[in-house]
Structures are given as structure tokens and as C-alpha cells.
C-alpha positions as CSV (number, residue, x, y, z in Angstrom):
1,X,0.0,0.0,0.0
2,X,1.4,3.2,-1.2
3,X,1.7,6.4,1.2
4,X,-0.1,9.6,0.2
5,X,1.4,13.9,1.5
6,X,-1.8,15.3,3.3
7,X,-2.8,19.2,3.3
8,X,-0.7,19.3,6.3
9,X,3.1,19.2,4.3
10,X,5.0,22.2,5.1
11,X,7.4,21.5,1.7
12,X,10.2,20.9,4.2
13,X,11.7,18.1,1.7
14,X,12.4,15.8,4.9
15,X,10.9,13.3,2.9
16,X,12.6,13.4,-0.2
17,X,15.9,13.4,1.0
18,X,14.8,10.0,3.1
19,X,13.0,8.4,0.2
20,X,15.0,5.0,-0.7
21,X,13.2,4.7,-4.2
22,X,13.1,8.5,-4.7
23,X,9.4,8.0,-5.2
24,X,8.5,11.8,-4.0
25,X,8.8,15.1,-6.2
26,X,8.3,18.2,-5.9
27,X,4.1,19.3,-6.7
28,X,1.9,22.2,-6.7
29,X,2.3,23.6,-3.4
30,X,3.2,20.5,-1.5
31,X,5.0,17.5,-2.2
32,X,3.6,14.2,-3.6
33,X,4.1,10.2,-3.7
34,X,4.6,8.4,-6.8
35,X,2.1,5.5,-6.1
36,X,4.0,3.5,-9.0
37,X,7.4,3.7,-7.4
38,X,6.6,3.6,-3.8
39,X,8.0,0.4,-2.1
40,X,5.9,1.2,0.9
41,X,8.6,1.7,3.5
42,X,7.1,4.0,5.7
43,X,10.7,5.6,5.7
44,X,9.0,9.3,4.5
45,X,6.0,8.8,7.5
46,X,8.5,7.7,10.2
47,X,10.8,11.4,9.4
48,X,7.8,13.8,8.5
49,X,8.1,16.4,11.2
50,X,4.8,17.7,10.3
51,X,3.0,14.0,11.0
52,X,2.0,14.7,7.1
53,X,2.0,11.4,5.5
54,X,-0.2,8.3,5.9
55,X,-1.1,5.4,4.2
56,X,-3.1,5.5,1.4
């Protein structure tokens, strides 16, 4: 199950720079999960300071 960025990101990148699979880019006004890459890790959820990721 692939991991979707809430309302809540604060484009702090956190996420990015921990992605393994680099499966999260840059979007309109907050960052987003490839659903096709995502290995579902959890590695992007666990460092999110702002608790914005979940499961989709």
C-alpha cells in the first residue's frame, strides 16, 4: 500500500531526501508520492516532522 502527503506538508523536503526509491517530487504547493514507485517503507511517515503522511 502506497503512502499519500496530506494538506498538512510544510514542503520541508524531509521526505525526499529520506525516500530509498526516490518516489516523492516536488508538486503544486506540496510534495507528492509516486504511487508506482513507492515500495511502501514507511521511511517518508516515520521522518515527516509535520505527522504529514499516511497510508493510502
Amino acid at each position: 500500500m502506497a503512502f499519500k502527503i496530506t494538506d498538512a506538508c510544510v514542503s520541508c523536503g524531509t521526505c525526499v531526501e529520506n525516500c530509498p526509491v526516490e518516489a516523492i517530487s516536488e508538486g503544486d504547493g506540496k510534495y507528492e508520492i509516486n504511487a508506482d514507485i513507492c515500495v511502501s517503507c514507511g521511511t517518508c511517515a516515520d521522518n515527516c516532522p509535520a505527522e504529514a503522511i499516511e497510508e493510502e
